[in-house]
N, C-alpha and C positions, 0 to 999 in steps of 0.2 A: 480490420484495423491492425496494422503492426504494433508490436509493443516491444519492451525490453526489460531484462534482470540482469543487472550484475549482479557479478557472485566472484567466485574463487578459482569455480572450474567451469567446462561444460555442464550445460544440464539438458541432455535432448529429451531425457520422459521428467517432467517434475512430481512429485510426491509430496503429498500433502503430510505425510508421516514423519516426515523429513523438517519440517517449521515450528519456527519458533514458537512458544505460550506470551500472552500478555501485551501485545502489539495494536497498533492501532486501530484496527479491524479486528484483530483476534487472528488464531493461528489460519493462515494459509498461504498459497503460494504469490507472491505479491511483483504484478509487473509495473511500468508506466507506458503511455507514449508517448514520454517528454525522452528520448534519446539522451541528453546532455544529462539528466539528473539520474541514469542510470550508469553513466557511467562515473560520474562523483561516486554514487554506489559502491562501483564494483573497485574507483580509483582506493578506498578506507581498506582495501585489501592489500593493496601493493604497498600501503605505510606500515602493515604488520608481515613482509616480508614475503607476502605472497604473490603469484598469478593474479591478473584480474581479466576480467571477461565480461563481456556483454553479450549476451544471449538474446538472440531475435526469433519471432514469433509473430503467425497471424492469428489475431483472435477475435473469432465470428461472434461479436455483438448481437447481430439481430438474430442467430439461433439461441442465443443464450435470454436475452430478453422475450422471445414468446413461450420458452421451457421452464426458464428457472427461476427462482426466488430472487430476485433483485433490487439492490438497494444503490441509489445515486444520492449523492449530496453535492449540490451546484453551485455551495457556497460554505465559506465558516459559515455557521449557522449556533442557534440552540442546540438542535437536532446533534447534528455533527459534534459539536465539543461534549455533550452528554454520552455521548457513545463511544469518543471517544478513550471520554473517561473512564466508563463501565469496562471497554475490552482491555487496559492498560491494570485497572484492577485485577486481573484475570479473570472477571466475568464471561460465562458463555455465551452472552446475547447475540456475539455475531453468529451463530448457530442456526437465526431465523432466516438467515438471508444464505445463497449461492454464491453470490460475487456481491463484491461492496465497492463502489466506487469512490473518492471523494478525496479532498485537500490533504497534506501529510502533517502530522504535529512534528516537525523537524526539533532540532534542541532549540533552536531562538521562538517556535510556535511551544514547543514544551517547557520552558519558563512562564510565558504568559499564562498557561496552563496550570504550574506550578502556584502565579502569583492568584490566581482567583480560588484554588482549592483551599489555599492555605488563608483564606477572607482578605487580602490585602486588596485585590482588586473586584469589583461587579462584575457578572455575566457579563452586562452591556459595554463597561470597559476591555476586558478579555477579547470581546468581540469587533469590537471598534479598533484595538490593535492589530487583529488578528487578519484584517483587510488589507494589511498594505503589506502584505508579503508574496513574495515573487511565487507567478501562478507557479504552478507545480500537483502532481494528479499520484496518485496510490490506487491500483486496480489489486484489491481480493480474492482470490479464488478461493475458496473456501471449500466447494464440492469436489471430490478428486474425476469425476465423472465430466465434468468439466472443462479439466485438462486432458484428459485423454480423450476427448468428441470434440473441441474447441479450441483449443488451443494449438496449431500445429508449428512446429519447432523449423524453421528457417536455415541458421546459422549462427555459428557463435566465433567470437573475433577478441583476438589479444587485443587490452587496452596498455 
């Protein structure tokens, strides 16, 4: 499966020592295969003055799926916004899992987020809004073992 990260610069080896704490999955190296929303990504680079890039990669799902801890979410769900929740707290929960796959709390998904923490809205509400936003996918690598067996680095292109 091809996938994509903007960023800043190149990243031909990624490093998982190198990511951010508190993120929607929790720290790790984070691609898509949506092309177009990677590089919205990497374009939030170029408004703070910088290089942007898109970094391309194939990553072998099915070896990663019969080796390693895997977690998909194939929808907003319960599931997903609870976990959400937990890795944005800085909880280490995503820790159980290898790779985490599943929907992105964007900032217009992170209000709704916002309006059910703070009781203004139901889970069911949260959920019910949270349907009708444009698909879009966040792939976690969590294990750096991973990226260096699975992940192989393609090409990386000025946006």
């Amino acid at each position: 499966m091809i996938v994509y990260h903007g960023s800043y610069c190149e990243i031909k080896y990624p490093n998982i020592k190198f990511s951010r704490e508190a993120l929607d999955f929790g720290k790790g190296f984070y691609v898509t295969s949506i092309k177009e929303q990677a590089v919205n990504w990497a374009g939030k680079f170029k408004l703070r003055g910088k290089k942007s890039y898109i970094n391309i990669y194939n990553l072998d799902l099915d070896k990663i799926k019969g080796k390693y801890k895997f977690k998909e979410y194939m929808s907003y769900s319960v599931e997903w916004l609870d976990f959400i929740l937990e890795c944005r707290k800085g909880s280490n929960i995503y820790l159980q899992n290898d790779i985490i796959i599943g929907g992105i709390a964007d900032d217009r998904v992170y209000n709704t987020i916002e309006l059910y923490e703070d009781n203004l809205i139901s889970k069911e509400e949260a959920l019910k809004r949270l349907q009708y936003y444009k698909p879009n996918n966040q792939i976690c690598i969590v294990n750096q073992e991973i990226l260096d067996k699975c992940l192989n680095y393609q090409e990386s292109k000025v946006v």
